[in-house]
MARDRENVEX-502225 format. One record per residue (C-alpha): x, y, z; residue number from 0. Coordinates in steps of 0.25 Angstrom, whole numbers, plus 5000, padded with zeros to 4 digits. Example, Ala and Ser with C-alpha at 12.3 -4.5 7.8 and 13.67 -1.06 7.14 Angstrom:
% residues 2
u 5049&v 4982&w 5031&num 0
u 5055&v 4996&w 5029&num 1
END
This chain:
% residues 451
u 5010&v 4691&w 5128&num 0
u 5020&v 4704&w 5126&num 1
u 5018&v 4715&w 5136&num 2
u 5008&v 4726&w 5130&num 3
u 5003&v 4740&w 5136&num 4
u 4992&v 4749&w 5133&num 5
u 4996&v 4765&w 5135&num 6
u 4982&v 4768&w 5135&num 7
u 4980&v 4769&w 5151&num 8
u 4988&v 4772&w 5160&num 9
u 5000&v 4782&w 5163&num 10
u 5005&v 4788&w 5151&num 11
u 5019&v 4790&w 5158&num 12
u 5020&v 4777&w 5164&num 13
u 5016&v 4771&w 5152&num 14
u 5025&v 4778&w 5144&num 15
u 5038&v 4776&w 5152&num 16
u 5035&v 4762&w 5156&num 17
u 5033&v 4759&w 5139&num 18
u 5047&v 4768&w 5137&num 19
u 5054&v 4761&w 5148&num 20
u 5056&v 4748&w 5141&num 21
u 5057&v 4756&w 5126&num 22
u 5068&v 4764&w 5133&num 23
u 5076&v 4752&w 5139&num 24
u 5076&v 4747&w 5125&num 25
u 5080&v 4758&w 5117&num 26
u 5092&v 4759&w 5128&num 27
u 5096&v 4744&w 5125&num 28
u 5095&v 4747&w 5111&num 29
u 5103&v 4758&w 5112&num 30
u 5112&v 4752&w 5121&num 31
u 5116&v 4741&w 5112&num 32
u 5118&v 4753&w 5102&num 33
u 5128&v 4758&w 5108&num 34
u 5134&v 4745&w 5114&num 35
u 5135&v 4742&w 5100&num 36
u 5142&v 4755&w 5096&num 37
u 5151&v 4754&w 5109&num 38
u 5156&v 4740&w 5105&num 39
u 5159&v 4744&w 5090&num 40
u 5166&v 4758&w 5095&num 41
u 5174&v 4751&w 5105&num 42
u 5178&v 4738&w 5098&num 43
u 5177&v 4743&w 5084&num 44
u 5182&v 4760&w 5084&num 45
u 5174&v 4772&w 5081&num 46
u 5174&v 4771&w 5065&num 47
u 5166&v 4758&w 5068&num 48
u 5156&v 4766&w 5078&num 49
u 5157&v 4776&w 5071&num 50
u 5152&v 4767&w 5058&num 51
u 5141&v 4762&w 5066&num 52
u 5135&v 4775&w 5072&num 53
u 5134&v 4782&w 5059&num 54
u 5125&v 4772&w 5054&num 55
u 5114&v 4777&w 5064&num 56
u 5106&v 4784&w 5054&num 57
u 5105&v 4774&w 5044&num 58
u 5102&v 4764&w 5055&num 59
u 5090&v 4772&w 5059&num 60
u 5085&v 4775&w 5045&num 61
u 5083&v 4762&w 5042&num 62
u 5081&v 4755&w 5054&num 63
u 5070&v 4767&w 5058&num 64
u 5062&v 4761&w 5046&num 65
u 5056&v 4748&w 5052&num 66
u 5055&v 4757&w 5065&num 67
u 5047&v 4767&w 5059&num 68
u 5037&v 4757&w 5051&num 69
u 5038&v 4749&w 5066&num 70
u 5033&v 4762&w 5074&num 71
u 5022&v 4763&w 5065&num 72
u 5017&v 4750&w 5066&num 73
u 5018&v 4749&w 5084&num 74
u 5012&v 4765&w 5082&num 75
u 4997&v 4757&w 5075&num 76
u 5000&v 4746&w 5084&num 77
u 5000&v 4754&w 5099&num 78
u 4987&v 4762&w 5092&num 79
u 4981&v 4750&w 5087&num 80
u 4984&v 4742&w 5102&num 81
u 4982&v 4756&w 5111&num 82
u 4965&v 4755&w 5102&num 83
u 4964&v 4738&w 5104&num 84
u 4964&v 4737&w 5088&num 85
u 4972&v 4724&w 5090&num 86
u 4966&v 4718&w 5078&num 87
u 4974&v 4731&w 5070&num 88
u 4987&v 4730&w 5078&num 89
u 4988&v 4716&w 5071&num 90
u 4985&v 4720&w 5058&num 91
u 4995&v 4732&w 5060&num 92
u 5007&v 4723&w 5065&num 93
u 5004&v 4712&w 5052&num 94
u 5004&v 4724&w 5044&num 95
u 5016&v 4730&w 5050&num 96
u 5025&v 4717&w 5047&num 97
u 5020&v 4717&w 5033&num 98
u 5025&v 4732&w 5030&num 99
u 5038&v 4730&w 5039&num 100
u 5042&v 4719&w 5028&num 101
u 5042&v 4726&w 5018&num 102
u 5050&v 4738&w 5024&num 103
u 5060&v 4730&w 5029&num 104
u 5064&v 4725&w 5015&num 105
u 5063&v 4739&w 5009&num 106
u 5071&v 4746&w 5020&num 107
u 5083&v 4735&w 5020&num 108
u 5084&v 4736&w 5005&num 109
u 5086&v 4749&w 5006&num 110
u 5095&v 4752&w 5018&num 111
u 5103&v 4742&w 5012&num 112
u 5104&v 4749&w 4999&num 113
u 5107&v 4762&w 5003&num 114
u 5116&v 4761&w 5015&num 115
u 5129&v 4764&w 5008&num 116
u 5124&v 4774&w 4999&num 117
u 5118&v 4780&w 5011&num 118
u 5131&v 4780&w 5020&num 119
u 5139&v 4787&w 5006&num 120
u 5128&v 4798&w 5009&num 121
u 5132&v 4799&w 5023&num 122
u 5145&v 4803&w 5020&num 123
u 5151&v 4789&w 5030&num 124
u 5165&v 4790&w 5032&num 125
u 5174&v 4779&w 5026&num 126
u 5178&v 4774&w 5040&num 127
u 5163&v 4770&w 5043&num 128
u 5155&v 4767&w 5030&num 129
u 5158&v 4753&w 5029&num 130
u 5155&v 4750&w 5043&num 131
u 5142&v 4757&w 5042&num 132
u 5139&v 4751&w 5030&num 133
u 5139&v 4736&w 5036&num 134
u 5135&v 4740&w 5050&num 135
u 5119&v 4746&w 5043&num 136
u 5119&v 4734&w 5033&num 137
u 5120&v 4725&w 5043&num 138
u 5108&v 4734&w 5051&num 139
u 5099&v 4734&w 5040&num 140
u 5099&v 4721&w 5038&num 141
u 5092&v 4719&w 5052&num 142
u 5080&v 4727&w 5047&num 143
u 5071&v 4717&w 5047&num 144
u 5074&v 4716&w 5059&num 145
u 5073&v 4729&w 5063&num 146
u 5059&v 4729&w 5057&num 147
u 5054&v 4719&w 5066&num 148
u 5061&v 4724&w 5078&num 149
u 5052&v 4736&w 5076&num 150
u 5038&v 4731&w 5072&num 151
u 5038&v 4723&w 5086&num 152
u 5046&v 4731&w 5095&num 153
u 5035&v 4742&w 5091&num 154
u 5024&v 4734&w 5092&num 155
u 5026&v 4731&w 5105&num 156
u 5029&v 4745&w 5109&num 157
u 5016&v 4748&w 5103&num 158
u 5007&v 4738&w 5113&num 159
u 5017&v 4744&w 5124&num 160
u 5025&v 4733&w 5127&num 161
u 5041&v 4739&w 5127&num 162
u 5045&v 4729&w 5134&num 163
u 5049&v 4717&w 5124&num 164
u 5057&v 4727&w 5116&num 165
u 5065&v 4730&w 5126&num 166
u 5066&v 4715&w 5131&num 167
u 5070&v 4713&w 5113&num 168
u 5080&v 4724&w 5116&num 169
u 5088&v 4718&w 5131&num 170
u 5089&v 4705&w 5121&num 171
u 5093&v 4711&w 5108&num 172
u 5103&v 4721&w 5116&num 173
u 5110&v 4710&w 5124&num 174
u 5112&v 4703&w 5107&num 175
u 5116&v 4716&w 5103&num 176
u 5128&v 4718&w 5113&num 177
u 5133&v 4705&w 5112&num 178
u 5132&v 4702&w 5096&num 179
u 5139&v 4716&w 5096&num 180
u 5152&v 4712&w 5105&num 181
u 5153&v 4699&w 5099&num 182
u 5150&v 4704&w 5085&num 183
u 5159&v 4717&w 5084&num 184
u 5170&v 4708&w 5095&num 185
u 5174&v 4697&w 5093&num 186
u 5167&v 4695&w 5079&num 187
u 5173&v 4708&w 5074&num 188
u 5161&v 4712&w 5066&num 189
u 5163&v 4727&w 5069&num 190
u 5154&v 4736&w 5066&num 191
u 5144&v 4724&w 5059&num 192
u 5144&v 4716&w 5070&num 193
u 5137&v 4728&w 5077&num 194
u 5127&v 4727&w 5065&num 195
u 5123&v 4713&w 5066&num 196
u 5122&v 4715&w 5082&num 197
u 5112&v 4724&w 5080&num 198
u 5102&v 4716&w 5070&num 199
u 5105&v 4703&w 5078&num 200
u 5100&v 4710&w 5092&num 201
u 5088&v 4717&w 5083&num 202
u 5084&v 4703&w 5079&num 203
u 5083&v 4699&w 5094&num 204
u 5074&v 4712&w 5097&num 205
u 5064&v 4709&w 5087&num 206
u 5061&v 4694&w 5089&num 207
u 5057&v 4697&w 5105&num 208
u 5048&v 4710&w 5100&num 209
u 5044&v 4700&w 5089&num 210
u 5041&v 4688&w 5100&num 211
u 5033&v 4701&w 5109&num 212
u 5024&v 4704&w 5098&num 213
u 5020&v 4690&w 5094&num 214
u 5015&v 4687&w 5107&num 215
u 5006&v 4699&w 5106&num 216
u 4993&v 4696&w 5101&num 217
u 4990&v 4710&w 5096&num 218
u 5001&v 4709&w 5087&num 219
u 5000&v 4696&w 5082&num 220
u 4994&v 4697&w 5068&num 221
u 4985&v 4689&w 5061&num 222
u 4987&v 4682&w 5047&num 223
u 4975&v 4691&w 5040&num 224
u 4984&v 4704&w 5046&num 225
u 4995&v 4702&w 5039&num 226
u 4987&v 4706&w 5024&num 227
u 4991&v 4718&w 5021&num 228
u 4982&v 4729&w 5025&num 229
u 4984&v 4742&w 5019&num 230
u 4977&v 4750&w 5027&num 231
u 4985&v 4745&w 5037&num 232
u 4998&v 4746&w 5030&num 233
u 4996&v 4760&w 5028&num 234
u 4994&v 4763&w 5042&num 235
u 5006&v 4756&w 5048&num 236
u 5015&v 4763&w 5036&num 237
u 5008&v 4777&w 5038&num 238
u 5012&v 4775&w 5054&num 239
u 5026&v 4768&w 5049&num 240
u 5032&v 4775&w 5037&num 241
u 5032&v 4789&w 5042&num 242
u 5039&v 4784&w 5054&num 243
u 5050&v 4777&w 5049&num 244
u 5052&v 4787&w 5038&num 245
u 5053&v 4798&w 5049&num 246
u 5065&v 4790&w 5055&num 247
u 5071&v 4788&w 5040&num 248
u 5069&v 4806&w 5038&num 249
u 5075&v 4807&w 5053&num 250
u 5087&v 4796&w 5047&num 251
u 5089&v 4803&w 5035&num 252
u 5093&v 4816&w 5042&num 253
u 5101&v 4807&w 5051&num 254
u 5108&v 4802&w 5040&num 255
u 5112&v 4815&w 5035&num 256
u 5115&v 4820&w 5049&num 257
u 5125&v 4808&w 5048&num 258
u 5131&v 4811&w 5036&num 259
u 5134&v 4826&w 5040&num 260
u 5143&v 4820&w 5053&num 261
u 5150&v 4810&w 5044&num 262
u 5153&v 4823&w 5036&num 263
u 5159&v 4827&w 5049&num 264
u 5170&v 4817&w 5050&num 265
u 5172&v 4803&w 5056&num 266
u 5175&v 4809&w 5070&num 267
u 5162&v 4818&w 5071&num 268
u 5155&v 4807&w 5066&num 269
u 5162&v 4796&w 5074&num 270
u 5157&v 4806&w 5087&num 271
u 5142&v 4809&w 5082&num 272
u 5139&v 4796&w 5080&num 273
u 5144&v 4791&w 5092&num 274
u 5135&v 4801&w 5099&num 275
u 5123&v 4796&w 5091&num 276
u 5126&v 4782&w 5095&num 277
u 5121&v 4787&w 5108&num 278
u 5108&v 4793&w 5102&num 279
u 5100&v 4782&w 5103&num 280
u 5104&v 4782&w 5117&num 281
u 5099&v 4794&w 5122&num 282
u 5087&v 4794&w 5114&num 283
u 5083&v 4781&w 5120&num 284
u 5071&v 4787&w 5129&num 285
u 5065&v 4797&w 5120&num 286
u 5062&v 4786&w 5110&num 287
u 5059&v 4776&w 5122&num 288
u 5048&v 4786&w 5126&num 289
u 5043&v 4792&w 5113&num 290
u 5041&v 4776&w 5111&num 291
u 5033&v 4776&w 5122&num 292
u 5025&v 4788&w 5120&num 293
u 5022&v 4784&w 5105&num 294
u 5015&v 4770&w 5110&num 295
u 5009&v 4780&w 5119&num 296
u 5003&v 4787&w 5110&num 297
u 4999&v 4777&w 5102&num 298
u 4991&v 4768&w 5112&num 299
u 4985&v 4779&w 5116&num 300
u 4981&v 4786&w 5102&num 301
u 4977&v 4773&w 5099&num 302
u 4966&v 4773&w 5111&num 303
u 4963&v 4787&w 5108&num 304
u 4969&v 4794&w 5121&num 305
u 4976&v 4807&w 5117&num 306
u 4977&v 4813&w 5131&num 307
u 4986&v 4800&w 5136&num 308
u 4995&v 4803&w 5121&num 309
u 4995&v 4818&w 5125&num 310
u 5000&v 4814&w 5141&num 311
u 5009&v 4804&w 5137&num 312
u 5017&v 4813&w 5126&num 313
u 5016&v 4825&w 5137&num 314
u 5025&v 4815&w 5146&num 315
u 5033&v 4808&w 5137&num 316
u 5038&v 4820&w 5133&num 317
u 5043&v 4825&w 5146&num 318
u 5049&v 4814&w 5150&num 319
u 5057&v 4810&w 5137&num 320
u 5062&v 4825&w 5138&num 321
u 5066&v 4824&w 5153&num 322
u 5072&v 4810&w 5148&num 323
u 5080&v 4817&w 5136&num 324
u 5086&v 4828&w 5145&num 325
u 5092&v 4818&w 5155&num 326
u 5098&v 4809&w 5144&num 327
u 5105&v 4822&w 5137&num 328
u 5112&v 4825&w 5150&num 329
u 5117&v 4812&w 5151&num 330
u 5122&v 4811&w 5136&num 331
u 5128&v 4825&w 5137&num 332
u 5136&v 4822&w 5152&num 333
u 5139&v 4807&w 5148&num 334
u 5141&v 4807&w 5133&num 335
u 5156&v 4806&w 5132&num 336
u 5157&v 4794&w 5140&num 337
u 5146&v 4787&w 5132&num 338
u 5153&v 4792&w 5119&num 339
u 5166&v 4785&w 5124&num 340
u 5159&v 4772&w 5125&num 341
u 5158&v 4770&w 5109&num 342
u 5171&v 4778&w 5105&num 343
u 5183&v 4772&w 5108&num 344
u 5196&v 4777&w 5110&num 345
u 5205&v 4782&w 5095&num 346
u 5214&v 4791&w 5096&num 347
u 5210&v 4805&w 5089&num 348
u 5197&v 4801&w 5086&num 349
u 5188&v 4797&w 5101&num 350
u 5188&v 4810&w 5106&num 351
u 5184&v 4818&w 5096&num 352
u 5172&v 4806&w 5095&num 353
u 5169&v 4808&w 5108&num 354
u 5167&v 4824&w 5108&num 355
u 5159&v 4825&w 5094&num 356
u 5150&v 4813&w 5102&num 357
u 5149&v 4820&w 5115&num 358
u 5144&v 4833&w 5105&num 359
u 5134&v 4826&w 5100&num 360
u 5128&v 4819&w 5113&num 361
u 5126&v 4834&w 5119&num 362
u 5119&v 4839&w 5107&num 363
u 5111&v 4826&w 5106&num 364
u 5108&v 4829&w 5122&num 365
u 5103&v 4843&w 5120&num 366
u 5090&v 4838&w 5109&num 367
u 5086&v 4825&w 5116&num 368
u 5075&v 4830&w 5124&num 369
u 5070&v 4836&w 5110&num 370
u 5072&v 4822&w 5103&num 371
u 5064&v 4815&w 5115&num 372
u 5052&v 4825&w 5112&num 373
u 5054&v 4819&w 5098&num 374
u 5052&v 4805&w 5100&num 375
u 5040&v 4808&w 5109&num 376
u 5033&v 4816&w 5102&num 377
u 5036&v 4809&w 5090&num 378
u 5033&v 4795&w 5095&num 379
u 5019&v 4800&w 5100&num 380
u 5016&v 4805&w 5088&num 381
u 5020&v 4791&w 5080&num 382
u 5012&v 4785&w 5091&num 383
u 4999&v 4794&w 5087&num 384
u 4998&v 4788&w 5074&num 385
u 5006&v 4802&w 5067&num 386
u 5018&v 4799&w 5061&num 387
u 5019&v 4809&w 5051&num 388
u 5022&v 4818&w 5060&num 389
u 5035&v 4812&w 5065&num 390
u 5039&v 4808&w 5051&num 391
u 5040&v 4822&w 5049&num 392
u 5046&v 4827&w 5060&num 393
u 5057&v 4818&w 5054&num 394
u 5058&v 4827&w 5042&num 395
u 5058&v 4839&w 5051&num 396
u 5070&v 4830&w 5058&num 397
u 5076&v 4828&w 5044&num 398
u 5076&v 4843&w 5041&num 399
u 5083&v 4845&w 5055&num 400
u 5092&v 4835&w 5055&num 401
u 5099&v 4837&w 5039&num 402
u 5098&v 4852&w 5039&num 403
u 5104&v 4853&w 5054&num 404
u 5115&v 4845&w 5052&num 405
u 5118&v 4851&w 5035&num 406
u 5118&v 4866&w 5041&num 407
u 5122&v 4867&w 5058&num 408
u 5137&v 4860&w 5055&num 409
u 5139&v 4871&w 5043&num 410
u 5136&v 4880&w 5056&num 411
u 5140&v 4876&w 5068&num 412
u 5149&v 4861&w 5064&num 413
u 5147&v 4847&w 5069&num 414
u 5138&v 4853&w 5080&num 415
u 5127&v 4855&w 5069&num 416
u 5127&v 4841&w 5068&num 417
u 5124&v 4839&w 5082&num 418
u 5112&v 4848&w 5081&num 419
u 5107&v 4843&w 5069&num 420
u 5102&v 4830&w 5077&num 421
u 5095&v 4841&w 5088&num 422
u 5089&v 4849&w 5078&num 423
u 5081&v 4836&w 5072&num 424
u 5076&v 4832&w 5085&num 425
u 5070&v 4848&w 5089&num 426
u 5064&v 4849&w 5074&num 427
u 5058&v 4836&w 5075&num 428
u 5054&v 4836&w 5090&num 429
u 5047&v 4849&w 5089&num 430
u 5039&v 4845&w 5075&num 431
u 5036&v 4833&w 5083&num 432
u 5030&v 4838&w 5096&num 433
u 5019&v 4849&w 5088&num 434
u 5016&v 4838&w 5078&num 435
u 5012&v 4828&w 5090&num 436
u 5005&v 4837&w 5098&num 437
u 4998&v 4841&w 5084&num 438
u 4994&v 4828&w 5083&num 439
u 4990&v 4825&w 5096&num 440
u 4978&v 4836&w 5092&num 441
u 4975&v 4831&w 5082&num 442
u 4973&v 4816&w 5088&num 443
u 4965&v 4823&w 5100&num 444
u 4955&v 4831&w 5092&num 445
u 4952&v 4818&w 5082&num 446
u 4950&v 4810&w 5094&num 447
u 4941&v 4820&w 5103&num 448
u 4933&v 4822&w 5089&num 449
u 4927&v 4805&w 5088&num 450
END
């Protein structure tokens, strides 16, 4: 049977790094063959193909960060349902989830696929890359059923505390992932495509193993009667769901406008920006790891009504995560130009200036992680209470932050305003998100101390 934990005994930091370990490992991997897949395109294609690929980052996420969304709400039931023995419930939850999952995915991939190139007009893309772009996120939307299941099970297990066979699906689909890419973008000369298909054939891999974990898990192995449509349960797993993934579609649509004002900018500023933001992911890797951690958590342990063990285990997930940010942002500012120079490969006129409007970015990037680490704490232990309305609108307040910082700070200080605009986001949203989780944690105590 899959390798399950219960967080409701024991120590809450060696629970919580031991679960983050393995989530860490696997966002590293997953970010490694990001970038491999960058590097290769940069170095065997030029910088207008990165360049093509990097700026679809944003629609990526908005329509990727759907299924992930309605998937975070459906393992945030499942931990409280598996941390309070409701086993009978968890099986209802998953059969329902799979029911709603369906029909999302076949409204999400009739739209992205409909608005993409209007969408990319209104992002003012430059005539080098819009075609390339255009046929790299086709290609990435349709793996979204993919994605979907990808999602579901990866975070089902997360939720019964087993972190291990997603990184196990991760080792495999990174090992397809390098090698489709050289052989694709290669010798088959698919270019910026071939990175594409790469990608959905290495999802693919990922979620049959999460797929083949959770089937041998008799707590997620519904029964035929589960899968009638249950509306009370529906509305539960959407309420947890939908705010979620429309908080990462509000946070996307800032990102998007944020995109468009660097293409305003010129292909070299945005040649550099996006090259640094290749290396987001990266350097986020173990806030999201930990706020991972600490959302299942909090979850397990809501679920079995222990506040004080949520309270503890926030209390040092937050120290860590910042001690954690401040060391990574010393390393991307002293070793970002030789990371940079990885991707960008050397054209006359062109690498140089990349590289320096990169390196710009990377410092300021540096300077607001140990606020962006707080985020995904803070806002993952909310999510794992039950409350997601509060991180859905934190995601306006980042919105807000995002468009109005990067609309007004250029007109004042130039192409460092849009550098800002990403910090200002992160403080706005952190902030709003550490009262509105300490709130709730009073609220939770004072309901429970009242039975």
């Amino acid at each position: 049977m899959a390798r399950t934990k219960d967080m409701t005994n024991g120590n809450p930091v060696k629970l919580i790094l031991f679960f983050a370990l393995p989530i860490l490992a696997g966002n590293t991997l997953q970010q490694f063959y990001s970038l491999v897949d960058s590097l290769i395109i940069g170095r065997l294609v030029g910088v207008t193909a990165l360049t093509a690929v990097s700026a679809s980052g944003w629609l990526d996420w908005a329509v990727l960060s759907v299924p992930m969304g309605l998937a975070q709400g459906y393992s945030i039931y499942a931990a409280q349902c598996y941390g309070g023995k409701r086993f009978a419930e968890l099986k209802r939850s998953a059969a329902q989830s799979y029911l709603i999952s369906i029909g999302a995915t076949i409204l999400l991939e009739a739209a992205s696929q409909l608005l993409l190139h209007p969408v990319l007009l209104w992002m003012n893309s430059p005539d080098e890359t819009i075609r390339m772009t255009e046929n790299y996120l086709r290609i990435i939307y349709a793996g979204l059923p993919v994605v979907m299941c990808l999602n579901i099970f990866s975070g089902f297990l997360h939720a019964l505390g087993n972190s291990r066979t997603p990184l196990l699906a991760l080792i495999c689909s990174t090992a397809v992932n390098i090698v489709l890419d050289l052989w694709f973008v290669g010798p088959l000369g698919m270019e910026t495509n071939g990175g594409a298909y790469a990608t959905v054939i290495a999802q693919t891999v990922s979620a049959l193993i999460c797929m083949g974990a959770v089937l041998r898990i008799p707590e997620l192995r519904p029964e035929k009667q589960d899968y009638r449509p249950d509306r009370g349960m529906i509305r539960r797993l959407v309420r947890l769901g939908f705010p979620i993934a429309f908080q990462n579609l509000i946070i996307s649509l800032g990102g998007l406008v944020l995109q468009g004002v660097v293409n305003a900018f010129g292909f070299i500023f945005m040649a550099g920006y996006n090259a640094a933001s290749r290396f987001q992911g990266l350097i986020e890797i173990a806030g999201t790891a930990l706020g991972n951690a600490a959302g299942t958590f909090a979850g397990q342990n809501i679920g079995a009504g222990k506040t004080e063990r949520v309270r503890t285990g926030l209390r040092k997930s937050a120290q860590i995560s910042f001690a954690i940010a401040l060391l990574i942002g010393m390393i991307m500012v002293c070793f970002g130009k030789p990371l940079l120079s990885l991707l960008i490969r050397e054209e006359v006129g062109i690498s140089e200036q990349v590289m320096s409007i990169g390196h710009e970015f990377l410092t300021v990037m540096a300077a607001g992680l140990p606020m962006l680490y707080l985020l995904f704490i803070y806002r993952s232990t909310l999510q794992g209470l039950g409350d997601t309305v509060i991180p859905m609108i934190s995601g306006f307040v980042e919105l807000a932050l995002r468009i109005g910082s990067a609309l007004m700070l250029p007109k004042l200080i130039g192409y460092w305003g849009v550098y800002l605009a990403e910090i200002a986001a992160w403080i706005g949203a952190g902030i709003f998100l550490i009262i509105g989780c300490y709130r709730r944690l009073r609220i939770i105590s004072r309901q429970i101390s009242g039975l």
